[in-house]
N, C-alpha and C positions, 0 to 999 in steps of 0.2 A: 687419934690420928690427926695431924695439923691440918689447916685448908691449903688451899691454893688461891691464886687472884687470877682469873681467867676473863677473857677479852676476846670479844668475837669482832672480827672485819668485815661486813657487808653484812648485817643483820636483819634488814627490812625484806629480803628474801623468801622466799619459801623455805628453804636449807638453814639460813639464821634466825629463823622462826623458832624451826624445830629444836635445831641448836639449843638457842633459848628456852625454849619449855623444859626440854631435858636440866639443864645445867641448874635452872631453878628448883628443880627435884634433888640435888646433887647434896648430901649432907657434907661434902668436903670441899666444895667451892663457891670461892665468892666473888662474884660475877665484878669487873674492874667497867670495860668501855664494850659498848656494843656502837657501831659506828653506821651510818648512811649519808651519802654524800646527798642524795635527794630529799632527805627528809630531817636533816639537821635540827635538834630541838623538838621536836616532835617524841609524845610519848610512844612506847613501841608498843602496846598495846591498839595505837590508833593502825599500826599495820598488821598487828596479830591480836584481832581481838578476842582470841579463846584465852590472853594475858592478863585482860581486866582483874584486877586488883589482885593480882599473883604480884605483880611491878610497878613502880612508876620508876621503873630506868627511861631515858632520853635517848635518842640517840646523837650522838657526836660525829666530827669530822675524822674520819682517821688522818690528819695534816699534824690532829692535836693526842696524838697516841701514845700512851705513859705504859712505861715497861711492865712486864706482868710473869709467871710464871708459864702457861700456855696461854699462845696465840693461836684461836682458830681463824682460817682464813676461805670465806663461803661469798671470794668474786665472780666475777662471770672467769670464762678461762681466758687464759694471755695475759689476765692483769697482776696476777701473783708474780710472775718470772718476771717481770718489771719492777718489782720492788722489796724480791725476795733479799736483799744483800741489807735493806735497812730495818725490813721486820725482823732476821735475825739478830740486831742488835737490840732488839728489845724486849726479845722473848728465850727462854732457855731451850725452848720445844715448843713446834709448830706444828699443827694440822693445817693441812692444806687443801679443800675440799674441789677444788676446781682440777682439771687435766694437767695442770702444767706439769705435773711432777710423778706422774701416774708412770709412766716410759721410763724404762734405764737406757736405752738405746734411743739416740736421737732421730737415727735414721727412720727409724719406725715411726717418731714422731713426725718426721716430717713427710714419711707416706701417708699417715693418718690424716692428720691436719695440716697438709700443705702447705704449712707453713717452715720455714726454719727456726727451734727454737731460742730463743732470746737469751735461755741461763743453762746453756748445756753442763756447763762446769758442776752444775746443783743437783743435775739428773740421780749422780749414784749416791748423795747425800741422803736420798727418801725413801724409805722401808716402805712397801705397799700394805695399804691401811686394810687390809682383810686377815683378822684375828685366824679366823680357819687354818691360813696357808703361813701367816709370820709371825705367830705370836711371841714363839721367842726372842727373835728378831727385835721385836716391840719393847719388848722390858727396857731396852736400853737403848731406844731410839733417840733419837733428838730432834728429827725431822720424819714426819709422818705424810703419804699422800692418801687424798682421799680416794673412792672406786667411783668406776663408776656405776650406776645404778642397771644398766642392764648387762653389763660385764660381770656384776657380783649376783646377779639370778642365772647368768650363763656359766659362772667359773664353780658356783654351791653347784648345780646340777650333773657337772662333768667330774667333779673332784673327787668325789669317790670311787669312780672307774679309772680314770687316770691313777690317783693312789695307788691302787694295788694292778697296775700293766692290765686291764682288762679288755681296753680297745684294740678292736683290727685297725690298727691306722693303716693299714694298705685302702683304706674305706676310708670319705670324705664324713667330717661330724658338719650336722646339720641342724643350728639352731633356731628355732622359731620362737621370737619372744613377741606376748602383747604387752602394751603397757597403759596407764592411766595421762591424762590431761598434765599433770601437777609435772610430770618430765620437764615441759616447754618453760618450767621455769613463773617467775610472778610478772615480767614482762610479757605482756599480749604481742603476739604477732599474726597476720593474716589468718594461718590456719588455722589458730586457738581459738580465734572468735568464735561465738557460740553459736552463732548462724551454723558457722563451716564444719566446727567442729563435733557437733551436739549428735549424739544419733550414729557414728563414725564406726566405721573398720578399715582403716585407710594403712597399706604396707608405705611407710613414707622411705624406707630406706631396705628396698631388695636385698643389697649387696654392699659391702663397704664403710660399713658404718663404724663410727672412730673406733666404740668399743670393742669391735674385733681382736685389737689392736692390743689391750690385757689381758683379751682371755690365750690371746699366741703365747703372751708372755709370761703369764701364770702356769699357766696348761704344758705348755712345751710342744703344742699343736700348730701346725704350718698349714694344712689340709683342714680348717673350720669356716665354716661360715654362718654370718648373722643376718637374719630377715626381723628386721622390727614392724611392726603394726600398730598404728595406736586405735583404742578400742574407748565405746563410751561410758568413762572410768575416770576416777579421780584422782587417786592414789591407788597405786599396784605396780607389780610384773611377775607373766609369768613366764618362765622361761620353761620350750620343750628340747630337747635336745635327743635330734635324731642320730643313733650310731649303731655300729654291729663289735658286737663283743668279741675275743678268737673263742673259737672251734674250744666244747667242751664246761665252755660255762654254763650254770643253772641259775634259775630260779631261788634255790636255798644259799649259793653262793651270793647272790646279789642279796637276797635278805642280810647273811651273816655281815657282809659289810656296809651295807647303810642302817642297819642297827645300832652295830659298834660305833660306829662313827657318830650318830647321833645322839648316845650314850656318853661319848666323851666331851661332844659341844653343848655348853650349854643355851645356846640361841639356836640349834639346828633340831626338828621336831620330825621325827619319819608320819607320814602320813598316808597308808598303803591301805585302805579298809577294804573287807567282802562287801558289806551293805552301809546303809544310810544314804546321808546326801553328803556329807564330806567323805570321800572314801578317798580323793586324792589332791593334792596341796591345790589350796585358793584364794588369791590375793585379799578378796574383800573382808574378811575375819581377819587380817593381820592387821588395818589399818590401825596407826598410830605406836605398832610396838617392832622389837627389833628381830623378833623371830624369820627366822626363814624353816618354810613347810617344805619338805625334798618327799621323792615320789619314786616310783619307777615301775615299768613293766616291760616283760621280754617275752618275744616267740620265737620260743625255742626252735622251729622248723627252720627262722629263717637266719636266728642271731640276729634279730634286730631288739635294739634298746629304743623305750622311750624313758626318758630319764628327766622327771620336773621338777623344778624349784617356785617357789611364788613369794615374794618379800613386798614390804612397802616401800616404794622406792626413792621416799622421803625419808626413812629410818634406816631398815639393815643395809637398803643402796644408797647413804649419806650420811645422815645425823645421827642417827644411833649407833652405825660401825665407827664413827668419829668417836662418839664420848666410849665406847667400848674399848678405843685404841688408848685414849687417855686414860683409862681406868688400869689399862695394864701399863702406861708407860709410864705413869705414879705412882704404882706401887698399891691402888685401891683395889677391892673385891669387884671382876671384872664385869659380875651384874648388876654396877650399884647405879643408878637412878634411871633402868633398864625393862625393869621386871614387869608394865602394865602388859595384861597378857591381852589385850584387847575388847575386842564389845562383841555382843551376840545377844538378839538378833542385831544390826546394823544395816 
């Protein structure tokens, strides 16, 4: 099978890190420009030093950015839609890892992020980069958006009961996700700092939070809501998702369908045990791969679901659904430079 020449946009990131560790595992690509406008010339090893001697790539200006076959794109958000009209001209297919293209409906975008967006016209051009829900879709993408990282541990956890009509939506779903540090991204702000943050259980966004905003649109759910918390963690999320199922379902029901399903995904692992200490999904065993662990338990007296997913929210909520997407929108074996299945103990 030929290579490809792949090029990542903001690399010095945490997202373009990962990006890059993956891509360097990739037996089908070969890596063209990894770019930072902060850190121009500088080996990228000096900002991902788990790269030493994997790389001596550089990073570059993206002003000076030579065509390629995918362009991944891992800016902060709002800076993609500002120059999504000239990376097209240089890439045949785009991942785009930031929100801008998350939304097919602008309005939505602009309830979420208050902003009006800048490339509406580009909105229905982007397949949503979650394999689970488009894969087909994907074979023949052109344009790919990234998820986001606690909308895709909210959207795995719902998406088997929604699949097969098992929610009472007459009933509000009620998500409760923790997550790790690594969220806020490789720029520090106030609350990252390790004073503030060290030691933390802090709910930083009750209600409203952007990524509501995918799981409406994925889900087809109007009545959900997100409570995020971040917890003292590095990498993770888990995501709980409180709902009541209709009148009549079991227990062996809900087995037969998050079985099947996780049978058919190859990144999707049921994790439901009687005993041990992993009996139900846990972010801290996933760190560094792209699996997501899904869960679930029901009282039958009351129909209520609790229904968990737990991912890395650096991998299956970012870089690893991105080369996943790629692996299917090139025509490559969709687990290929995928497969480290983690560390234990860690």
């Amino acid at each position: 099978m030929s290579s490809i020449k792949v090029s990542i946009v903001g690399a010095s990131g945490y997202t373009g890190g990962e990006l890059l560790r993956l891509l360097l595992e990739h037996p089908y690509v070969e890596i063209g420009q990894v770019t930072s406008e902060n850190h121009v010339g500088e080996y990228c090893y000096q900002q991902h030093p788990n790269l030493r001697k994997r790389s001596n790539l550089k990073f570059s200006s993206r002003q000076v950015l030579e065509p390629c076959d995918v362009l991944f794109l891992a800016l902060p958000h709002g800076e993609s839609l500002k120059q999504i009209d000239h990376y097209s001209q240089l890439a045949e297919r785009i991942i785009d890892l930031s929100a801008d293209f998350r939304l097919r409906d602008a309005s939505l975008y602009h309830k979420f992020y208050e902003v009006e967006h800048g490339s509406p016209q580009w909105l229905n051009k982007f397949v949503y980069g979650l394999p689970e829900l488009h894969r087909e879709e994907l074979r023949t993408a052109r344009y790919v958006s990234g998820v986001g990282c606690n909308a895709t541990a909210a959207n795995l956890a719902l998406y088997p009961l929604v699949k097969e009509g098992l929610l009472d939506q007459t009933q509000s779903v009620i998500v409760d996700i923790k997550v790790g540090s690594s969220e806020g991204g490789a720029t520090p702000n106030p609350g990252s700092h390790h004073p503030a943050r060290s030691g933390v259980i802090r709910t930083f966004s009750a209600h409203g939070h952007r990524h509501t905003a995918e799981v409406i649109q994925e889900m087809g759910l109007q009545n959900v809501h997100l409570t995020i918390t971040s917890v003292d963690l590095i990498r993770g999320a888990l995501a709980a998702v409180h709902a009541f199922v209709k009148e009549g379902v079991t227990e062996k029901d809900l087995w037969k369908i998050y079985r099947g399903w996780a049978e058919q995904e190859p990144f999707i692992r049921l994790v439901k045990d009687r005993r041990g200490i992993y009996r139900v999904p846990e972010p801290k065993i996933l760190a560094g791969t792209n699996y997501a662990d899904v869960g679930f338990e029901i009282d039958p007296s009351s129909r209520r679901v609790v229904s968990l997913a737990a991912i890395d929210n650096l991998m299956k909520g970012a870089a690893g659904t991105a080369v996943q997407c790629m692996n299917i929108m090139c025509g490559f074996e969709e687990t290929t430079a995928l497969t480290f299945s983690g560390l234990h103990p860690i």
